[in-house]
C-alpha positions in Angstrom: -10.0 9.3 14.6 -13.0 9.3 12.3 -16.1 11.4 13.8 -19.7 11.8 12.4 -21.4 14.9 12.2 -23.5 13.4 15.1 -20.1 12.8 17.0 -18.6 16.1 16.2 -21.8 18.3 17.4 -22.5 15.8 20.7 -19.0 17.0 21.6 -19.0 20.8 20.9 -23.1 21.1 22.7 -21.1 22.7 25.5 -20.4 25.3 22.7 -23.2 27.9 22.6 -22.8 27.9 19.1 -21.7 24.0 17.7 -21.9 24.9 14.4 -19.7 27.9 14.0 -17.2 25.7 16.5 -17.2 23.1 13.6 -16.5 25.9 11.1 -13.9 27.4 13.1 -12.1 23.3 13.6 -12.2 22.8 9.7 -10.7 26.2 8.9 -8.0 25.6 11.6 -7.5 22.1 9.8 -8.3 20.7 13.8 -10.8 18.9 11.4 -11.1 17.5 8.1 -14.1 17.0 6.0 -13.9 13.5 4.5 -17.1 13.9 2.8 -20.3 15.1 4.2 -21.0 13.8 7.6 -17.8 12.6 7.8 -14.3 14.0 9.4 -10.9 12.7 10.9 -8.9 15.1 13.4 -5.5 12.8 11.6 -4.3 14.1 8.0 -2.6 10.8 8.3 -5.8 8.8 8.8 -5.2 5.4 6.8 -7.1 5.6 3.6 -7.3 1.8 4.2 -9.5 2.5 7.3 -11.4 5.1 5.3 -12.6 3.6 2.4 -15.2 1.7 4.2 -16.6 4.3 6.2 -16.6 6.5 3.4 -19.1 4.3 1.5 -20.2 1.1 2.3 -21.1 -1.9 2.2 -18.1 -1.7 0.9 -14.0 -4.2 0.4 -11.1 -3.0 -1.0 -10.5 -5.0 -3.8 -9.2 -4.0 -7.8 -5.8 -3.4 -8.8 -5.3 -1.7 -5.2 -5.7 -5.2 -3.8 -3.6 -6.7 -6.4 -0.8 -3.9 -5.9 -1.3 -4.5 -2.2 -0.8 -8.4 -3.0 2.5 -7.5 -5.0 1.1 -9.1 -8.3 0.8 -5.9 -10.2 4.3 -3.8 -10.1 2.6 -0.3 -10.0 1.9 1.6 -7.1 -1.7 2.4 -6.9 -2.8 5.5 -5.3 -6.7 5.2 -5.9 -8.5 3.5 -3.3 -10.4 1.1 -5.1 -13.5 -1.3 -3.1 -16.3 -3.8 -4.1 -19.6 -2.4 -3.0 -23.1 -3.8 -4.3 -26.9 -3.0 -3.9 -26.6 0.2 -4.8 -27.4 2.1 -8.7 -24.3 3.4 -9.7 -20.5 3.3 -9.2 -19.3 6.7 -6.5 -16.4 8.2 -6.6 -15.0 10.6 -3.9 -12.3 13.0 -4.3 -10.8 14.0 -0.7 -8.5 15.9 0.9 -6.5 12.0 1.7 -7.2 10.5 -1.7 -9.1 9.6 -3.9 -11.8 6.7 -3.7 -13.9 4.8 -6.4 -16.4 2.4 -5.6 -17.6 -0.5 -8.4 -20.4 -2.7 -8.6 -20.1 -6.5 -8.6 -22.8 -9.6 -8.3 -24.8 -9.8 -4.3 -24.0 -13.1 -4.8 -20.3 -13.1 -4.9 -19.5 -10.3 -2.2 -19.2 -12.1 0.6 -16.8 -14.7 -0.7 -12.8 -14.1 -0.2 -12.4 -11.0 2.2 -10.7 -10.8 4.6 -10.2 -8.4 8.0 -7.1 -6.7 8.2 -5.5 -4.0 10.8 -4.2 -0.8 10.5 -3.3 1.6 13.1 -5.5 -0.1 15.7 -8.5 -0.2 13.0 -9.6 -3.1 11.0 -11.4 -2.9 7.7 -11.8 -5.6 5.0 -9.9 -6.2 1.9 -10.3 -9.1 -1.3 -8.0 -11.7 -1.1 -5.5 -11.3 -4.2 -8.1 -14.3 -5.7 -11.4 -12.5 -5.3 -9.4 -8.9 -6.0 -8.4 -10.7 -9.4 -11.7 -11.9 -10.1 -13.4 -8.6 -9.2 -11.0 -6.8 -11.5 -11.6 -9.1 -14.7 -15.4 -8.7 -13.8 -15.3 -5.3 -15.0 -13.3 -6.0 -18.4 -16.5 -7.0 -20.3 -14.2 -7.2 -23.6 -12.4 -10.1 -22.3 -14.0 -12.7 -23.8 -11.2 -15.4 -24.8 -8.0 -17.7 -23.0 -6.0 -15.0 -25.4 -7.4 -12.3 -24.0 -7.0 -13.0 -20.5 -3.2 -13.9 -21.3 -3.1 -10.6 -23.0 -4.7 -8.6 -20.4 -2.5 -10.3 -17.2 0.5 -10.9 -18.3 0.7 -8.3 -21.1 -0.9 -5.0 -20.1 -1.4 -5.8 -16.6 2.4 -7.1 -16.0 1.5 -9.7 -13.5 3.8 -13.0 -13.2 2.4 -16.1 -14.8 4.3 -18.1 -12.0 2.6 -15.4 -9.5 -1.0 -16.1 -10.8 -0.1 -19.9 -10.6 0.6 -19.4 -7.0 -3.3 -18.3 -6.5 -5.5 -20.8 -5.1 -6.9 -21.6 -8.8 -9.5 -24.0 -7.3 -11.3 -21.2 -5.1 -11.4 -18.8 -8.5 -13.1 -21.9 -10.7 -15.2 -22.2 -8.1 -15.6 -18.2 -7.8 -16.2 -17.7 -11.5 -19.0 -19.0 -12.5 -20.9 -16.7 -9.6 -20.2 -13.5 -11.3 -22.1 -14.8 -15.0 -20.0 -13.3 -17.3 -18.0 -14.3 -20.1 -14.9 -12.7 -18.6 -14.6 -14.3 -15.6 -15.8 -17.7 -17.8 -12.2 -17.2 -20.0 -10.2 -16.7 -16.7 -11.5 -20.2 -15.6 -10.6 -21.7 -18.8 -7.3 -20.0 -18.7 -6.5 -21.4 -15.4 -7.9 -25.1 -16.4 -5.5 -24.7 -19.2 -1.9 -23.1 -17.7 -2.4 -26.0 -14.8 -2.6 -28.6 -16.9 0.2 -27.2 -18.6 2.4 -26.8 -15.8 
């Protein structure tokens, strides 16, 4: 389970010392610390389940979503989330992994997430779409239909008959949310390889 400070002293007050109690739980390894306020009494807590209580508002989305998708063949072992509103990008290094948190538009957050379950839990994660869109969002360098091609197909790995599969129609629509020329090219891209096909 995943406790708050608030949780874990609420259950020790019958302790006459809650504090040293907590101390006592960590060193044992009864408890872990997540981060400050935060502890799970599982070492196999889901870092899937964690990542949004961790940091939040917050999706998993990036190349863990596309790994998690099976368009990119590596296995990703950085917990990477969408989060906005905030000033900077976070990154926390745990005891379960490691987490990183990036910045996109307000204005596109909400669109394609979706809830998911794990171990009785549910958290949110991009749809391969929105976790492809999210990821091109940050590669400000991308500018051009070459580039894209480049970056997908070349250093990336992915399929081209696995990005054709994606619902091309919600990511035109998606694009133009995020203002940037990146996500302008993947758009074009798209226009271009259906029209192809």
């Amino acid at each position: 389970m995943i406790f708050t400070h608030t949780d874990i002293m609420n259950q020790l007050s019958g302790f006459a010392s809650p504090r040293s109690k907590l101390t006592r739980l960590l060193k044992e390894e009864a408890l872990i610390k997540i981060r400050r306020g935060l502890f799970v009494d599982d070492p196999g807590t889901s870092q899937r389940v964690l990542a949004p209580v961790i940091y939040g508002p917050s999706y998993i989305s990036f190349h863990y979503a596309l790994a998690a998708a099976g368009l990119i063949p590596e296995q990703v072992k950085i917990v990477t989330s969408a989060s906005y509103g905030k000033n900077k990008n976070k990154v926390f290094r745990t005891p379960l992994g490691e987490f990183h948190y990036w910045y996109i538009p307000p204005a596109v957050y909400p669109h394609g997430i979706t809830l998911q379950e794990d171990s009785g839990t549910s958290y949110l994660i991009a749809t391969p779409e929105k976790a492809l869109c999210d990821s091109i969002y940050k590669m400000r360098t991308v500018t051009s239909i070459k580039d894209i091609t480049e970056l997908l197909i070349e250093d990336w790995r992915i399929e081209k008959s696995d990005l054709l599969q994606l619902d091309y129609t919600f990511i035109q629509w998606l694009a133009p949310i995020y203002k940037t020329k990146s996500l302008n090219a993947l758009s074009r891209w798209y226009t271009q390889e259906v029209s192809n096909a």
